[in-house]
C-alpha positions as a LaTeX table, in Angstrom:
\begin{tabular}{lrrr}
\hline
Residue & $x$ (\AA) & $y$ (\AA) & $z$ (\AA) \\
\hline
Unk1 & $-39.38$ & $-6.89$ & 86.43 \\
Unk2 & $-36.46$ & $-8.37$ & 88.68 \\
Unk3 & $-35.13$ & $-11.93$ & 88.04 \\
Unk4 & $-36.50$ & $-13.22$ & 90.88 \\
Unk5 & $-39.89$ & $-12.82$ & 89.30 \\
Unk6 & $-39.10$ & $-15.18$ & 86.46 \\
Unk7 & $-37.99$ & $-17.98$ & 88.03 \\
Unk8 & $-41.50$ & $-19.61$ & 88.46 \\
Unk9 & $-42.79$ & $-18.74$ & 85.28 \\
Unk10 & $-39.51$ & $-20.15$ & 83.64 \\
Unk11 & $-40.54$ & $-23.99$ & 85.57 \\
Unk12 & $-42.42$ & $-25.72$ & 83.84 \\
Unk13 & $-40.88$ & $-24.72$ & 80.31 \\
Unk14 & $-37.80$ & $-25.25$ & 81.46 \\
Unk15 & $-38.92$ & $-29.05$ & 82.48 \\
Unk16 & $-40.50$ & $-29.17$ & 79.12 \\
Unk17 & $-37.77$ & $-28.66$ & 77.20 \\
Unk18 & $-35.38$ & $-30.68$ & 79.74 \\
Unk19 & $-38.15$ & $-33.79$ & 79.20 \\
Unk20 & $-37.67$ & $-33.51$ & 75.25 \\
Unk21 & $-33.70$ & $-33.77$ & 76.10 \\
Unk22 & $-33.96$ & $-36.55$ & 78.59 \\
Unk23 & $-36.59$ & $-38.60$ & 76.39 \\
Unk24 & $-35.23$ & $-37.95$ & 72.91 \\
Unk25 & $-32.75$ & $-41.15$ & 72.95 \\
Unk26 & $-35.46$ & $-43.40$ & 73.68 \\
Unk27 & $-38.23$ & $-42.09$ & 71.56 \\
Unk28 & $-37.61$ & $-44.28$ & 68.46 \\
Unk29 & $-37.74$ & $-47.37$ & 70.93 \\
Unk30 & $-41.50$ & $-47.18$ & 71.52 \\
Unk31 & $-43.40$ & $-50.15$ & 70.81 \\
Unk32 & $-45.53$ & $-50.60$ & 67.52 \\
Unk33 & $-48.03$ & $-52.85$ & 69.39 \\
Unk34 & $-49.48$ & $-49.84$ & 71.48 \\
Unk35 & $-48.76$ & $-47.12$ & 68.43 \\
Unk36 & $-51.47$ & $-46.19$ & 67.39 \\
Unk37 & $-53.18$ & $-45.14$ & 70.70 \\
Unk38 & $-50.39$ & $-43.09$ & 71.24 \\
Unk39 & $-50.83$ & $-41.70$ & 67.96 \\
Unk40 & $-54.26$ & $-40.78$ & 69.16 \\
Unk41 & $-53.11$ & $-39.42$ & 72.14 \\
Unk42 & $-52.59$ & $-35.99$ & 71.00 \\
Unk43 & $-55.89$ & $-35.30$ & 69.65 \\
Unk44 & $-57.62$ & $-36.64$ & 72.68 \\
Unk45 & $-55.45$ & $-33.73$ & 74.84 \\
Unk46 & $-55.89$ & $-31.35$ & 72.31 \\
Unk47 & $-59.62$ & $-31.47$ & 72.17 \\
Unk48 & $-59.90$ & $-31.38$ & 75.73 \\
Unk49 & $-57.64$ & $-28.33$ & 76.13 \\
Unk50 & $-59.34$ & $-26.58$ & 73.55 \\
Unk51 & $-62.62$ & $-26.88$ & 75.33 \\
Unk52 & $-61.03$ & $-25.48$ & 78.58 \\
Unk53 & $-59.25$ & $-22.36$ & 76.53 \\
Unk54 & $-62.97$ & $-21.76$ & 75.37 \\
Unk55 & $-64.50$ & $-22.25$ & 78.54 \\
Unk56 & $-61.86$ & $-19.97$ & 80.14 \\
Unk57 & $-61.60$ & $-17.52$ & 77.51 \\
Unk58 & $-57.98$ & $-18.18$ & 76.86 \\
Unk59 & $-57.85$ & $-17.25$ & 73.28 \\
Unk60 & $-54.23$ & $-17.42$ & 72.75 \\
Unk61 & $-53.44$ & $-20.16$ & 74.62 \\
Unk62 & $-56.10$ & $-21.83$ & 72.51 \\
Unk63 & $-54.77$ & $-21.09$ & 69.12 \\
Unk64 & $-51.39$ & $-22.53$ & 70.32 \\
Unk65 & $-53.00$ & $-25.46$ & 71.29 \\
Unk66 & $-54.80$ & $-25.67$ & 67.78 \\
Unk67 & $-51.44$ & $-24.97$ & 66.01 \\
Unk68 & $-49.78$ & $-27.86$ & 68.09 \\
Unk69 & $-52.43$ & $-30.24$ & 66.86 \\
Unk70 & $-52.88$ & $-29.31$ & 63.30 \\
Unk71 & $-49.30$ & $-29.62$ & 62.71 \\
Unk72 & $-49.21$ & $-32.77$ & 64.23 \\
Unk73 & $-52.05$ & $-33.66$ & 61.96 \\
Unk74 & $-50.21$ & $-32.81$ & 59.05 \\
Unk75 & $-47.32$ & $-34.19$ & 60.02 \\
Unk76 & $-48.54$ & $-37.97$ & 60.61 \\
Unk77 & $-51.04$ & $-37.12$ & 56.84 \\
Unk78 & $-48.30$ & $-35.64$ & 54.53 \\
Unk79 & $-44.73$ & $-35.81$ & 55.95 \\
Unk80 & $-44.65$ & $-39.54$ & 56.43 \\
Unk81 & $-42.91$ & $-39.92$ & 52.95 \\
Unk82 & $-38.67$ & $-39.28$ & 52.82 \\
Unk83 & $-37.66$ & $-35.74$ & 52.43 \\
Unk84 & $-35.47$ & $-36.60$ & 49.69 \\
Unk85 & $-38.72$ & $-36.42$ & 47.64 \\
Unk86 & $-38.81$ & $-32.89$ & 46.00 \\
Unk87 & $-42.52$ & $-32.68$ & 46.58 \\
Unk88 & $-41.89$ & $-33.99$ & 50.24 \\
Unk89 & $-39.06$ & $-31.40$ & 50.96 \\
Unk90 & $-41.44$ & $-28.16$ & 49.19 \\
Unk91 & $-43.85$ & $-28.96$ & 52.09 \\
Unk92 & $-41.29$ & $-29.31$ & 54.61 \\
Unk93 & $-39.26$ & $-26.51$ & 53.77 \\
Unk94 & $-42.69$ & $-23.67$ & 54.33 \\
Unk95 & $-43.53$ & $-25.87$ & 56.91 \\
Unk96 & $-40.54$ & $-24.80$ & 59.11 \\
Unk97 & $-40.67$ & $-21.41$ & 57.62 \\
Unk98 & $-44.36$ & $-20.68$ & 58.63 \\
Unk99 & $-44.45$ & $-22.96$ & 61.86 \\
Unk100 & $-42.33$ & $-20.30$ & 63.60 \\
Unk101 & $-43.76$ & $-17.29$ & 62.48 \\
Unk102 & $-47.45$ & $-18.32$ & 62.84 \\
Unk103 & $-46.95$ & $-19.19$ & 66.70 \\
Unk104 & $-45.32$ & $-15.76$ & 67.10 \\
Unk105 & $-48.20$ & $-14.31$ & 65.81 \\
Unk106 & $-50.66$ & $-15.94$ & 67.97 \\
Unk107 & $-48.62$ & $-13.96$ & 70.83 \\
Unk108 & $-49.85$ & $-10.74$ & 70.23 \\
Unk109 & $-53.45$ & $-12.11$ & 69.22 \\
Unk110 & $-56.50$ & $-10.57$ & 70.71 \\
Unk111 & $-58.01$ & $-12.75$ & 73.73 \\
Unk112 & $-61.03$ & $-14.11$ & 71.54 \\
Unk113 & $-62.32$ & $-17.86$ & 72.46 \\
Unk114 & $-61.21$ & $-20.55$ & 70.24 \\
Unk115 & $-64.85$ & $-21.47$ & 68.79 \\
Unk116 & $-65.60$ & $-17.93$ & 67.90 \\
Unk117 & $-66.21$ & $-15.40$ & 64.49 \\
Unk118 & $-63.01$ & $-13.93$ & 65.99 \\
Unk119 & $-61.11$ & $-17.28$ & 66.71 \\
Unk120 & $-61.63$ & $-18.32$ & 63.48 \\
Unk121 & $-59.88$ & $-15.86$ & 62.16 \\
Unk122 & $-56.44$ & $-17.82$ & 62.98 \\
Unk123 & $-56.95$ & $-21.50$ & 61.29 \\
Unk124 & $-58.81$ & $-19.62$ & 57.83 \\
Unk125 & $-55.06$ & $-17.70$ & 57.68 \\
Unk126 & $-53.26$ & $-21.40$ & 58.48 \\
Unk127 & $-55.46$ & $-22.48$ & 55.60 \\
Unk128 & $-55.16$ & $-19.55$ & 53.36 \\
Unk129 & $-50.94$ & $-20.25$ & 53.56 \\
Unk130 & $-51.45$ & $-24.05$ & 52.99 \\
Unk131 & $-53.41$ & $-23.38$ & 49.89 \\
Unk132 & $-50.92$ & $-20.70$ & 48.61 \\
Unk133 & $-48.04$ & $-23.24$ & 49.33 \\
Unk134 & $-49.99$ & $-26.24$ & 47.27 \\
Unk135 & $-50.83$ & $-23.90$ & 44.58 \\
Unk136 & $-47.42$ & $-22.24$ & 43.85 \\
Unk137 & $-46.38$ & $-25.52$ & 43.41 \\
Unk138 & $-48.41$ & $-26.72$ & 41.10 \\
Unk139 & $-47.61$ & $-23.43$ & 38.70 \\
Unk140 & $-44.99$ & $-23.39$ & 36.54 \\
Unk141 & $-43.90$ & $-20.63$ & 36.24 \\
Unk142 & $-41.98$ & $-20.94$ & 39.69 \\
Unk143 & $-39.86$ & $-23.91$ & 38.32 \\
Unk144 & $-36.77$ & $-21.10$ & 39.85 \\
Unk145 & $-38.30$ & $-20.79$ & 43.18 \\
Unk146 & $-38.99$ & $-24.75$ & 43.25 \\
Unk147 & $-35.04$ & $-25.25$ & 42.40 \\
Unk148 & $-34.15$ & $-22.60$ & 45.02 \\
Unk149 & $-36.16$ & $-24.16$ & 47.88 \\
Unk150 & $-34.20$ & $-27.58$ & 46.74 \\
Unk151 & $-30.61$ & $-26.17$ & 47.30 \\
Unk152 & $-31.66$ & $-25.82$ & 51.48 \\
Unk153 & $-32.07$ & $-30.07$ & 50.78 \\
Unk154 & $-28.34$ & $-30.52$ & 50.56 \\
Unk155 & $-27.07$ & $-27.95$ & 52.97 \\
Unk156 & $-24.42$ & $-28.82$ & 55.43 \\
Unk157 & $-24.34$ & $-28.91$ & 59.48 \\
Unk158 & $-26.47$ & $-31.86$ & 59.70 \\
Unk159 & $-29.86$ & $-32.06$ & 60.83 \\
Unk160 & $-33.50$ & $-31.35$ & 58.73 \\
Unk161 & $-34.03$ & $-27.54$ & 59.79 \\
Unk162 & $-33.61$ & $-25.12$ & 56.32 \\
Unk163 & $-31.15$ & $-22.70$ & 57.35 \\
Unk164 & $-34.48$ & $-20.17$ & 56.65 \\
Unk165 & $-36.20$ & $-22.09$ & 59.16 \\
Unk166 & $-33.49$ & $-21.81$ & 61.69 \\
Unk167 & $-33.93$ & $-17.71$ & 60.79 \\
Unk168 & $-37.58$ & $-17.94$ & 61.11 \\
Unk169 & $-37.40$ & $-19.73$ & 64.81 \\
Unk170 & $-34.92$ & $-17.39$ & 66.00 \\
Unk171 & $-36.86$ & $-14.28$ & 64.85 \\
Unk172 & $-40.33$ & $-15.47$ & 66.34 \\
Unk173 & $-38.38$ & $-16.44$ & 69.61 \\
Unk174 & $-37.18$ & $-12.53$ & 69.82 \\
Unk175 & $-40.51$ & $-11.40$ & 69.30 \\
Unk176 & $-41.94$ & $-13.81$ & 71.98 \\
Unk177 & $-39.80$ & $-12.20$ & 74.84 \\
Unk178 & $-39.75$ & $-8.77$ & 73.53 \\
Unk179 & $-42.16$ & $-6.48$ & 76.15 \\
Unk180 & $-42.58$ & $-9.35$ & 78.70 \\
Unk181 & $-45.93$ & $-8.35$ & 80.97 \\
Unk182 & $-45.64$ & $-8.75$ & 84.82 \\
Unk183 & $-46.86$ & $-12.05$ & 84.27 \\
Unk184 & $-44.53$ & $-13.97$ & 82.01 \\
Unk185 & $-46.03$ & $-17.46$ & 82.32 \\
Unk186 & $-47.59$ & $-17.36$ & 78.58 \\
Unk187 & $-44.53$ & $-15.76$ & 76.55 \\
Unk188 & $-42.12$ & $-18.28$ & 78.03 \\
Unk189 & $-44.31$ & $-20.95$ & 77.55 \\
Unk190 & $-44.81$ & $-20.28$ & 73.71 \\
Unk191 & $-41.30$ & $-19.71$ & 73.57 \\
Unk192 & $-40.46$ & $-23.26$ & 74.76 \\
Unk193 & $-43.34$ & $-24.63$ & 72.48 \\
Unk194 & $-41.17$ & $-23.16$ & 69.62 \\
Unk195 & $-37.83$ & $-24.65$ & 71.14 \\
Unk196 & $-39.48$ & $-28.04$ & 71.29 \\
Unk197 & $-40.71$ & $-27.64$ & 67.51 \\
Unk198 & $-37.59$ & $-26.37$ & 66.30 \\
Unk199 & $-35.88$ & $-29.43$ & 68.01 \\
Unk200 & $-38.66$ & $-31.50$ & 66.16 \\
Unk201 & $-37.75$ & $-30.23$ & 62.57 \\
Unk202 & $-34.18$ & $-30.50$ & 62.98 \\
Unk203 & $-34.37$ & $-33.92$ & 64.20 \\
Unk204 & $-37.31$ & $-35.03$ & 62.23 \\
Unk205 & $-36.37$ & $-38.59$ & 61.23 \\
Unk206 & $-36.20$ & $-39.85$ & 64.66 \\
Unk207 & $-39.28$ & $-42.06$ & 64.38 \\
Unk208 & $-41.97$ & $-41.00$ & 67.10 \\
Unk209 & $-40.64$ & $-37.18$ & 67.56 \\
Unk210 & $-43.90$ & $-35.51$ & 66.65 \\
Unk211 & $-45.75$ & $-37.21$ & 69.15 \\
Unk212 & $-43.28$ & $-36.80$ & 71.66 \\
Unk213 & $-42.76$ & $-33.15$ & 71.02 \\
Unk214 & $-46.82$ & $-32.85$ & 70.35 \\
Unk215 & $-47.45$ & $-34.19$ & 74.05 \\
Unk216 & $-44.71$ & $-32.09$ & 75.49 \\
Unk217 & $-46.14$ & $-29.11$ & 74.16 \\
Unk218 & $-50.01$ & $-29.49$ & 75.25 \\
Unk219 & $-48.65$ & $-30.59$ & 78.69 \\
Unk220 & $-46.85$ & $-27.32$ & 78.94 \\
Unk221 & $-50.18$ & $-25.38$ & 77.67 \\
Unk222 & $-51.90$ & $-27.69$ & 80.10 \\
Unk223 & $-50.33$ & $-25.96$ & 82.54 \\
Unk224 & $-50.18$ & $-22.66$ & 81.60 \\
Unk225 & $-54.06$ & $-23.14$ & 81.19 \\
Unk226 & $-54.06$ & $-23.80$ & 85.22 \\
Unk227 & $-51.78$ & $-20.92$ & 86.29 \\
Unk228 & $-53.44$ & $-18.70$ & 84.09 \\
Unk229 & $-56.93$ & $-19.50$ & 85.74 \\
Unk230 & $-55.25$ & $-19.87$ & 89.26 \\
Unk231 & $-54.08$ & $-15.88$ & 88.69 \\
Unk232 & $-57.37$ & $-14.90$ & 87.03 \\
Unk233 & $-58.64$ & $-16.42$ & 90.74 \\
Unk234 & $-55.97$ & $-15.16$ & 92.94 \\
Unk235 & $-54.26$ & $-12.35$ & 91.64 \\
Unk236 & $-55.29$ & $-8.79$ & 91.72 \\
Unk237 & $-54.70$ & $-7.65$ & 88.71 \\
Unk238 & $-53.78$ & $-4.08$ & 89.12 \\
Unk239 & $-51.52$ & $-4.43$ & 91.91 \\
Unk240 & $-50.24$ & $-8.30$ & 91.00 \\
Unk241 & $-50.10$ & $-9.85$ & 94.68 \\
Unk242 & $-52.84$ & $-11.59$ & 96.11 \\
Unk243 & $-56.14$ & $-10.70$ & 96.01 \\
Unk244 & $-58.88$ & $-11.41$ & 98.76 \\
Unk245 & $-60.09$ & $-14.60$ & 97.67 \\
Unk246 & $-56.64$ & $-16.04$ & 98.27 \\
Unk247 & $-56.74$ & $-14.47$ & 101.40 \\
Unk248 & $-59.65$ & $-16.51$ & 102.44 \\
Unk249 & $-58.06$ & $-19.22$ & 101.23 \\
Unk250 & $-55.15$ & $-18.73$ & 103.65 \\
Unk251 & $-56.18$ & $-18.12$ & 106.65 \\
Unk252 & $-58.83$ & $-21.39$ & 106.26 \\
Unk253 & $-55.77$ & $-23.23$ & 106.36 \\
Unk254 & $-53.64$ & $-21.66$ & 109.12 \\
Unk255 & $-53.79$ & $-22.87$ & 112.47 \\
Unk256 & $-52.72$ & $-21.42$ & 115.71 \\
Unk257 & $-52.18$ & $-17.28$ & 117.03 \\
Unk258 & $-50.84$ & $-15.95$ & 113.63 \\
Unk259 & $-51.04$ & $-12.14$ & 113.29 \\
Unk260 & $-54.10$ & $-10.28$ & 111.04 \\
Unk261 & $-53.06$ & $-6.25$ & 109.72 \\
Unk262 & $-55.79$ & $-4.58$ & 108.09 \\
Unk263 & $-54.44$ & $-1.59$ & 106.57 \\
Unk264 & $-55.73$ & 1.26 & 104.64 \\
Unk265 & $-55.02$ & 3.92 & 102.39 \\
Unk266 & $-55.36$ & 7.43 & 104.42 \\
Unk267 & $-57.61$ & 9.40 & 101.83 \\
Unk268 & $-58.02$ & 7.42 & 99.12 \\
Unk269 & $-60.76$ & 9.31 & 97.92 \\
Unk270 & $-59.32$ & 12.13 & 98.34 \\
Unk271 & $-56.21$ & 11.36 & 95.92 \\
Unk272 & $-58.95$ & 10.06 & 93.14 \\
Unk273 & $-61.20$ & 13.20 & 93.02 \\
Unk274 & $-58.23$ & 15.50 & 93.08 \\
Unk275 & $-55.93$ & 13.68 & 90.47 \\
Unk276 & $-57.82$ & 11.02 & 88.55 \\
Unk277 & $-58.22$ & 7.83 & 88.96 \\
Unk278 & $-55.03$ & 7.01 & 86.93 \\
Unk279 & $-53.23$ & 8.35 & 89.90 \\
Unk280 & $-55.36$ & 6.60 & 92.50 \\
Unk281 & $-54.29$ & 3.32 & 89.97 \\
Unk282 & $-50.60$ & 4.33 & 91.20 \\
Unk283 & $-51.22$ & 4.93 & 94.39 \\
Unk284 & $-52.26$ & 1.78 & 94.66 \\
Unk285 & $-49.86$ & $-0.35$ & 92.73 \\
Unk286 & $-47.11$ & 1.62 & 95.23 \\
Unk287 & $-48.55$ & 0.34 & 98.12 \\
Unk288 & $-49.16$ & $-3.09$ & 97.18 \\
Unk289 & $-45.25$ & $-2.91$ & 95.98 \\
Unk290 & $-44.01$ & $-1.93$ & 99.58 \\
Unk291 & $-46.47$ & $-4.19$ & 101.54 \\
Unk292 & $-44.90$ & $-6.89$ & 99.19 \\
Unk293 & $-41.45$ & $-5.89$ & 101.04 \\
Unk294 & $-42.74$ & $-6.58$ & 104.25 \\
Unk295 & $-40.16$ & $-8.13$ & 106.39 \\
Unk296 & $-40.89$ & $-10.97$ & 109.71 \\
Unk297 & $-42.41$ & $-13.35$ & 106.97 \\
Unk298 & $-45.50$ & $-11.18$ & 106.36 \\
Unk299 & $-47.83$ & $-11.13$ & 103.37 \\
Unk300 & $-49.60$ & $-8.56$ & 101.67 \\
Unk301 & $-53.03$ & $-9.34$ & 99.98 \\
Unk302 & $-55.71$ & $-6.54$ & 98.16 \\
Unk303 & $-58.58$ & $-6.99$ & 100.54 \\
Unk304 & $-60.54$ & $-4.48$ & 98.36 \\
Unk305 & $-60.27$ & $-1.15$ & 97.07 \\
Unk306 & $-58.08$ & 0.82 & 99.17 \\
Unk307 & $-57.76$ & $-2.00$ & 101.89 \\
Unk308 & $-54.82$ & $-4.10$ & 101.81 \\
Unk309 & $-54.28$ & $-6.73$ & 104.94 \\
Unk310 & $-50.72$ & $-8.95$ & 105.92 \\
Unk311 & $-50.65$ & $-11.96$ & 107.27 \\
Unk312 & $-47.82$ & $-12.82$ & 109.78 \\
Unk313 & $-46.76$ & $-16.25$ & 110.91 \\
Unk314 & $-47.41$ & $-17.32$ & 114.53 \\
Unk315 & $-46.10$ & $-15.42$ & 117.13 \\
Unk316 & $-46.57$ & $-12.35$ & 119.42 \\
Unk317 & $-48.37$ & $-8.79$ & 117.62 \\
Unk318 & $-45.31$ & $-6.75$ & 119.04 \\
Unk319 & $-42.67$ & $-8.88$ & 117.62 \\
Unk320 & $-44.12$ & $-7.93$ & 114.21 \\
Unk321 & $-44.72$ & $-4.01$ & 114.70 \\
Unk322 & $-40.99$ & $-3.26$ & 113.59 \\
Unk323 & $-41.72$ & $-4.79$ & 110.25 \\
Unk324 & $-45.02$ & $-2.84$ & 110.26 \\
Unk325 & $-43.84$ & 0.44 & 111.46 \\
Unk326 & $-40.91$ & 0.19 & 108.40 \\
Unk327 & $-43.16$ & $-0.65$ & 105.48 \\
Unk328 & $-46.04$ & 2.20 & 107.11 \\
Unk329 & $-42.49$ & 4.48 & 107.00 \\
Unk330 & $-41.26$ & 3.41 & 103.93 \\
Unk331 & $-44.88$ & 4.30 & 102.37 \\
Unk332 & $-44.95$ & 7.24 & 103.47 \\
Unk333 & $-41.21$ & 8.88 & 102.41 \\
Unk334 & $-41.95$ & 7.25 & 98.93 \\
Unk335 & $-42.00$ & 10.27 & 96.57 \\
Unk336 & $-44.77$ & 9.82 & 94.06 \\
Unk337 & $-44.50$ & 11.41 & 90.85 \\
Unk338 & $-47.50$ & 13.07 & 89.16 \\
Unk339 & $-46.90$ & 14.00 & 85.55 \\
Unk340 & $-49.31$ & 15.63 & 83.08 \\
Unk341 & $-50.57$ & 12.73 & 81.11 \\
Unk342 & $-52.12$ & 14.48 & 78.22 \\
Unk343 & $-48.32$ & 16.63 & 78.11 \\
Unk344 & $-46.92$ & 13.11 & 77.62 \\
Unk345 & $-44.31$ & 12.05 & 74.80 \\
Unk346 & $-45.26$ & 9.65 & 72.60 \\
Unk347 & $-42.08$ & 8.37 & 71.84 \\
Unk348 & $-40.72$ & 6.42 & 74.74 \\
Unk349 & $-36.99$ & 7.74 & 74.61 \\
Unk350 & $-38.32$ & 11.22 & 74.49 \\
Unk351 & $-40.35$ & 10.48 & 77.54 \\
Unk352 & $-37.88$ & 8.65 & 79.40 \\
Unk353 & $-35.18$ & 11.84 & 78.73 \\
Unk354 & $-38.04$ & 14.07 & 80.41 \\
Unk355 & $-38.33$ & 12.23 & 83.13 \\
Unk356 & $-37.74$ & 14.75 & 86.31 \\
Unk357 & $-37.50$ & 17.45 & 84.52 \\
Unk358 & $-40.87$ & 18.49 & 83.86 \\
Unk359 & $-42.38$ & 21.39 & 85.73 \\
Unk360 & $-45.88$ & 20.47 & 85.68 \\
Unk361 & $-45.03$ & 17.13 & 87.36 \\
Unk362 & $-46.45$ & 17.28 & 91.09 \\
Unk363 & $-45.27$ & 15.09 & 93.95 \\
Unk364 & $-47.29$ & 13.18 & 96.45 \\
Unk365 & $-47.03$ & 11.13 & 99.48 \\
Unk366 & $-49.06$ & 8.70 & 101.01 \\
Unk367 & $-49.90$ & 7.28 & 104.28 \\
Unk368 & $-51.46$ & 4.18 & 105.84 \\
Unk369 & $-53.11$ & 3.04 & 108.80 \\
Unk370 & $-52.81$ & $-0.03$ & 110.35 \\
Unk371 & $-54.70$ & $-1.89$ & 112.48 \\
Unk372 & $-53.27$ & $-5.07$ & 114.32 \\
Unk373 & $-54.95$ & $-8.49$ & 115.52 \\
Unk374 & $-53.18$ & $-11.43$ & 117.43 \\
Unk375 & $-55.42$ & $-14.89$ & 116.80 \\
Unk376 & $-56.78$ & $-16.05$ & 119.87 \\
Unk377 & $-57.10$ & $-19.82$ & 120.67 \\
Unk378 & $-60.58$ & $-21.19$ & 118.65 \\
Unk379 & $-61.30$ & $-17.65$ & 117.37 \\
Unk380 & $-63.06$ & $-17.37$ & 114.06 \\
Unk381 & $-61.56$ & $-15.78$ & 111.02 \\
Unk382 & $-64.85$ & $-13.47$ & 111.09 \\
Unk383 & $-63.97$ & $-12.46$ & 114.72 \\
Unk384 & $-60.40$ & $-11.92$ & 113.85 \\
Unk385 & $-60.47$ & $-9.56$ & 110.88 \\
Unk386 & $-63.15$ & $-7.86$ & 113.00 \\
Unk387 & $-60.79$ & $-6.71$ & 115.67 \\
Unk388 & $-58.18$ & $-5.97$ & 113.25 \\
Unk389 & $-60.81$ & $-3.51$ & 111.27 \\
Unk390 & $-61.87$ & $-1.82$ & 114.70 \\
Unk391 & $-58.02$ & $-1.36$ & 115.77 \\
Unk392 & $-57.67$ & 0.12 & 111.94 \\
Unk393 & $-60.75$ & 2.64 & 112.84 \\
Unk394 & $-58.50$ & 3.28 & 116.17 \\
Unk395 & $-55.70$ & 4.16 & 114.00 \\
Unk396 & $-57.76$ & 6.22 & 111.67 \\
Unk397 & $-59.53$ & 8.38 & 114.71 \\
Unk398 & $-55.99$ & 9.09 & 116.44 \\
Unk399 & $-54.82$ & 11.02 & 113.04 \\
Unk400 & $-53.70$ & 8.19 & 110.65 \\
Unk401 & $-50.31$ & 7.26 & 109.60 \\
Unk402 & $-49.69$ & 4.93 & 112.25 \\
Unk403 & $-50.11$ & 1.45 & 114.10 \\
Unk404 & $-52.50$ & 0.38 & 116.95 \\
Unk405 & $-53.26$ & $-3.16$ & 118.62 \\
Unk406 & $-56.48$ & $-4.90$ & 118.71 \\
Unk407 & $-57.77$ & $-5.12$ & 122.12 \\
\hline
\end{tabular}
């Protein structure tokens, strides 16, 4: 994954956790007389997301979401008292332990709706740990553990965060961003829910912080709710650009002679029958990874199954065949690798020390053909992607691997 690809997941947690920085001096200033609706305000976003995460079958998402709420349940219902209380402080003191370490777990949670047998899984282990915590307090025979969660009371450095809570943040935070998928909008966004909580707990006698830092949160899972749905949409998943449907969406709202390329694998079918459809995967995902380089402002969609189509901005076809001939070029030099799957290390260091020097492995290429179409004046998208698919046919009759114009 290059850098580049992170900046737009990184927004809106980023603004998140910038909001909590540029609101947390004036957070203890908010007025009594409208308190207690904003006190209810979490709960009324919570539900609501919660229904959406079930609707959408976001099952992590969701049990972030319940997390956020329950603790800010529990919060306003038992930590209302002063720290300095020993029963107070037992609470807190699990509370930051287990706060971190539960939200890392819901990471790597199966996708399972909310309201589910499966879902439920989640809050009967939140409740199973809150019952441990209340009973081992009430034993005693842990009067040592009792006086050994006291001494983290008293500790220097400032600030309400145990020094086993700031252990417990930082180690679900590293597990958060350890094997980041192609689409990192989810792992930074539970990352920055557990920045904002870990802010919370170390500044948690600044009066109104858990419903600042509650709101903050389920606005951030807010939107990763929407981006999540928009790529579910949008985005092909196998290849990760755009899929057809936000073609469509694309051309409805361009306007004037931009320039249609409907392009298409030269024997797909082939490469599946011979090799697997593992390989046709990577065929695939290699093309849609060098369309994506497309220079002269073009854009590469999945039209469907071996079809892939750009879309160029305004302007005349030939002006745009250099950038079409390179990426067709560029296609076909790429050297793909076929290994033995089933020959495969397990271990990943082993594998990656293999790599090139295997003597089963088999190398491919693979060519495209391209078919080009110039918008007329008033002509429909239909008509369009028409002539495009009959100057791809062209291409495909006068021996593939190359470029011809719509007439």
């Amino acid at each position: 994954m290059y850098p580049a690809h992170l900046l737009r997941p990184l927004f809106f947690p980023v603004l998140a956790v910038a909001g909590c920085w540029a609101l947390l001096p004036y957070v203890h200033q908010w007025s009594n007389d409208y308190g207690n609706l904003l006190t209810a305000a979490p709960a009324v976003l919570g539900i609501f997301l919660l229904i959406l995460a079930q609707v959408f079958n976001q099952g992590r998402t969701g049990q972030l979401v319940l997390l956020v709420i329950l603790s800010y349940g529990f919060i306003q219902w038992r930590l209302q008292s002063s720290l300095d209380e020993p029963d107070t402080w037992w609470i807190y003191f699990w509370f930051t332990l287990l706060w971190p370490l539960n939200a890392a777990a819901v990471r790597f949670l199966p996708e399972r709706r909310p309201f589910s047998l499966a879902g439920a899984a989640f809050p009967a282990a939140l409740l199973l740990q809150a019952s441990l915590v209340w009973l081992s307090y009430q034993l005693q025979l842990l009067a040592d553990l009792r006086e050994w969660v006291l001494t983290f009371r008293d500790q220097s450095g400032g600030g309400h965060l145990p020094l086993t809570g700031w252990v417990s943040f930082c180690l679900a935070i590293g597990l958060t961003f350890n094997r980041l998928p192609r689409n990192a909008d989810i792992p930074f966004a539970f990352a920055a829910v557990m920045i904002l909580h870990g802010i919370l707990f170390f500044a948690f006698a600044i009066p109104f912080i858990s419903l600042l830092i509650a709101m903050l949160s389920l606005l951030l899972l807010f939107a990763v709710l929407l981006i999540s749905n928009h790529q579910l949409a949008f985005i092909d998943e196998l290849t990760g650009i755009p899929a057809r449907r936000a073609l469509m969406n694309d051309l409805k709202h361009r306007h004037g002679r931009y320039v249609l390329v409907m392009a298409d694998i030269d024997h797909f079918k082939k490469f599946n029958d011979t090799h697997g459809h593992d390989v046709g995967d990577d065929v695939l995902r290699l093309v849609a990874a060098q369309l994506g380089k497309t220079g002269g402002g073009g854009r590469a969609y999945r039209y469907g199954g071996e079809e892939f189509t750009l879309v160029f901005p305004a302007g005349e076809a030939q002006q745009f065949h250099p950038f079409i001939e390179a990426t067709r070029e560029r296609i076909a030099s790429y050297p793909l690798v076929v290994r033995n799957r089933e020959q495969r290390p397990q271990d990943h260091r082993e594998g990656k020390k293999q790599r090139g020097n295997n003597a089963t492995s088999k190398t491919l290429n693979v060519t495209m053909s391209f078919g080009v179409a110039r918008r007329e004046a008033g002509e429909s998208i239909e008509a369009l992607m028409k002539r495009a698919d009959q100057a791809l046919y062209k291409a495909k009759r006068n021996g593939r691997n190359r470029v011809e114009d719509a007439v």
